[in-house]
N, C-alpha and C positions, 0 to 999 in steps of 0.2 A: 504494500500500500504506500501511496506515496507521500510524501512530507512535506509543506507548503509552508515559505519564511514569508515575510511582511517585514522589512526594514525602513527607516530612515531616522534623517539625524533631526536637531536642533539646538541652538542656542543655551546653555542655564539647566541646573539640575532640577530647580521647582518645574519650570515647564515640560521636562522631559519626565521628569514623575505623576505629574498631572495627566500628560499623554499616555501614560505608560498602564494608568488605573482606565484610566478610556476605551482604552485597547481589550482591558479584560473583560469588558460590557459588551465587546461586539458581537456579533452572532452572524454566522457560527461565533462560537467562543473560541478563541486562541487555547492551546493545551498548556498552553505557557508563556509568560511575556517576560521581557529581560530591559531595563537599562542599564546603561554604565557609559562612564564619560570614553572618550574619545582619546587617546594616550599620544597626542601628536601637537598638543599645544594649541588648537584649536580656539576650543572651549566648546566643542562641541559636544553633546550626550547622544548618543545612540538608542533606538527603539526599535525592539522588534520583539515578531512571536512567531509560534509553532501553531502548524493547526493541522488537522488529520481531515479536515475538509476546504475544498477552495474557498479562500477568503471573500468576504464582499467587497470587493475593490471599489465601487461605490461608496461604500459609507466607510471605507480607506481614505479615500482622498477628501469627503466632507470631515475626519477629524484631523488630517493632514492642513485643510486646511484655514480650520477653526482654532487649530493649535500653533500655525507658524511656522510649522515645519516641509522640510522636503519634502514629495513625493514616495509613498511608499512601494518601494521597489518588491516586486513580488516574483517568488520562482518556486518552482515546482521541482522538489531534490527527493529522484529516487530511494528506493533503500540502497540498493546496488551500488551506487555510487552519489553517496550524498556530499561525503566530505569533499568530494574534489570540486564542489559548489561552495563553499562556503573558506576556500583559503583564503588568509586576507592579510596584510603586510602590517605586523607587527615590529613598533621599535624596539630595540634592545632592552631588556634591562638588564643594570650591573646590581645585584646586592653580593658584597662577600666575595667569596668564593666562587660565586653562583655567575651565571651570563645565560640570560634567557634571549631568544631568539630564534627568527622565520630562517628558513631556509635560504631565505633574499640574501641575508647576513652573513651567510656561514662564514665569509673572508674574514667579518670582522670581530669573530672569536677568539679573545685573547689567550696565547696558549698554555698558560697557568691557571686558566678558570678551569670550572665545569659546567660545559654547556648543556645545556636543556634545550633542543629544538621542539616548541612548538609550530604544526603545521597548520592544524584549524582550532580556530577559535571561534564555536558556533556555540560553545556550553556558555551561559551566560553566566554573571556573577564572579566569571577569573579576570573580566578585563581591567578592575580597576588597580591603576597603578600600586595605589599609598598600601593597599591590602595585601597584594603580593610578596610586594617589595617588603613590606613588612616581615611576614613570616619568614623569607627565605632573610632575614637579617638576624631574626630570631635565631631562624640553625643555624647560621652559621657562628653566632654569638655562642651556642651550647656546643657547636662542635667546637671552636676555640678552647673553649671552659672544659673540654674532655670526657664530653660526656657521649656517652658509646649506648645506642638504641640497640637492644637485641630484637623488638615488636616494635611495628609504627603501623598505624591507622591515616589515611587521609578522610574525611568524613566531609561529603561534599566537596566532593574530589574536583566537581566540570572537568578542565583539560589533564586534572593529575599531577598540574606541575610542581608542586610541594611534596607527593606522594616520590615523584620522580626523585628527586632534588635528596631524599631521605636515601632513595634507591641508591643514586650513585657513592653515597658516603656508608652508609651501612650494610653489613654482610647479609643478611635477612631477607625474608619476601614480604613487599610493605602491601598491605592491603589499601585501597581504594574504593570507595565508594560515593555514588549519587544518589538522590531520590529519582535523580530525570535517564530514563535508558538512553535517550539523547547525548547527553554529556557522557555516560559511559561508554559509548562506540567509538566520542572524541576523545576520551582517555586509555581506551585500545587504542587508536590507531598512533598517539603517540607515544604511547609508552614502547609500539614498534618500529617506531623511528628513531627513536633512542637506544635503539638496541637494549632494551629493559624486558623483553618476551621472557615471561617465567619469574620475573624478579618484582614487577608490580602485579597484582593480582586484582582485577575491576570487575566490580558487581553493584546491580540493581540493591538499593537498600536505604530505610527510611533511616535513619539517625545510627545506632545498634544493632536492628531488627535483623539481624542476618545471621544465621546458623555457622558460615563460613566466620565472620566477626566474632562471634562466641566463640568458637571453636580456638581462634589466634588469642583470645583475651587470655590474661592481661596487658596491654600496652604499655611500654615505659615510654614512649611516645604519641602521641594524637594531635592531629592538625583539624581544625573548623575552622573555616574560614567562609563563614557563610551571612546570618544576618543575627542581631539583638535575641528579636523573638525565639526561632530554633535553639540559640546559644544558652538560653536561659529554660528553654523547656528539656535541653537534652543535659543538664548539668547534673541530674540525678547517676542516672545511665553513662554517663562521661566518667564519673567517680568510680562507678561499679566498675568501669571497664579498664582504668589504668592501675598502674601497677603504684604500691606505696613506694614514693619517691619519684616515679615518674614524670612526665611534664605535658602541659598541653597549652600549644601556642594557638591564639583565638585572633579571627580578624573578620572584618564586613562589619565594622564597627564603627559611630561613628565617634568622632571626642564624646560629645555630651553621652554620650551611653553607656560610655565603660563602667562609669561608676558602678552601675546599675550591675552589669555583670559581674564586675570583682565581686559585690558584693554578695551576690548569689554562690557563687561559685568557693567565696572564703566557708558559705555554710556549707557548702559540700566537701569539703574536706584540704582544700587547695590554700597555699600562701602563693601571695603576688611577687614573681622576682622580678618582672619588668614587666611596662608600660611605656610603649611606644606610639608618638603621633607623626604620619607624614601628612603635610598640611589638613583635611580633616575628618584622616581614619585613622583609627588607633588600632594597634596590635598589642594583645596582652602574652605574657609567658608568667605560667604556671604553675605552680611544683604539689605534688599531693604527698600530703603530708604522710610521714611514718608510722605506722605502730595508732 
């Protein structure tokens, strides 16, 4: 069955979150809809959705353009070959250790990092910079500090690039997971671009809820990097699932929210070892306490 995108951009993150709850009203209804800013200095934010039935491209373009934005570009991406619709030129990023990047790129991989190619970025919620960049600053802050994952969990995994990122530094097979099967074909297909086949392991999975996940538990490692609300309804089940002493680095966050989470999260059994903001997302690192 085939898979149907609706994208375009605009201006401002209020107007593009506005558009973005718009979008969820349409009917058909989108299976899913994604913003995030635009990582090229713009200032532009991106909108789009998934739908399992042809979009109303009519009432596309009346909130296209009721809302000020582009034209929503629409296409029709087999299962067969979806991803090779949805590649799209990603800037580099440097955190650490780390050097993320398109294949556009490869030249300019510096040959003391470790690169991460990503190829599609159609899973929504990895594109935004300050979030990524965060986490992968966080490992590389804990691998500085010596600290050696035998278990790592990516929970809300989209492209895996964190799940990867664990991959290349730790001897282990890191588990990955999404809620959206979406995002898990894009965290296959790069995890085999990465020559990672066998070493990240991607599956369908609500927070936990996975037989495979229980089975890998306990984690001295866990990555979410997802939103507030998930972050704070899975902080029970995040406790159960790492190991005492472990650590769990949290982002899709925004400043004003962290509070909200530490705080949750110190009653589940966690101290705060850092808090980090890139302009205005924060990443938290975690430690679960001993004994």
């Amino acid at each position: 069955m085939p898979t149907f995108t609706a994208l375009t951009s605009l201006p401002g993150k209020a107007p593009a979150e506005a558009l973005g709850e718009a979008l969820e009203r349409l009917e058909p209804a989108p299976t899913g809809v994604g913003v995030s800013e635009i990582e090229d200095g713009s200032g532009l934010w991106e909108v789009g959705g998934y739908f399992i039935e042809q979009p109303d491209e009519v009432a596309l373009s009346l909130l296209a353009a009721a809302f000020g934005s582009k034209d929503f570009a629409v296409s029709e991406l087999p299962d067969t070959d979806w991803v090779a619709h949805v590649r799209r030129e990603l800037s580099p990023v440097e955190a650490g250790r780390f050097f993320v990047y398109g294949s556009h790129d490869a030249d300019k991989l510096p040959e003391a990092s470790i690169g991460l190619l990503i190829e599609a970025a159609m899973a929504f919620g990895t594109g935004h910079h300050g979030t990524t960049l965060g986490c992968l600053r966080a490992l590389d802050r804990l691998i500085d500090a010596g600290f050696v994952a035998e278990s790592v969990a990516d929970i809300g995994c989209g492209t895996a690039v964190l799940g990867m990122a664990a991959a290349k530094v730790y001897p282990n097979v890191v588990m990955a997971s999404d809620i959206d099967q979406v995002a898990v074909d894009v965290a296959e297909v790069n995890v085999s671009c990465n020559g990672l086949a066998g070493r990240v392991k991607c599956i369908e999975a609500a927070g936990f809820e996975h037989p495979e996940l229980a089975s890998a538990a306990p984690f001295d490692l866990i990555f979410a990097n997802i939103l507030k609300g998930p972050l704070i309804d899975l902080a029970p089940s995040m406790s159960a699932a790492c190991a005492p002493g472990g650590y769990v680095i949290l982002s899709g966050l925004l400043n004003e929210q962290a509070a909200e989470v530490i705080g949750v999260y110190t009653q589940n059994g966690y101290n705060l070892i850092q808090h980090d903001e890139i302009v205005e997302w924060s990443t938290l690192t975690l430690r679960k306490k001993e004994g």
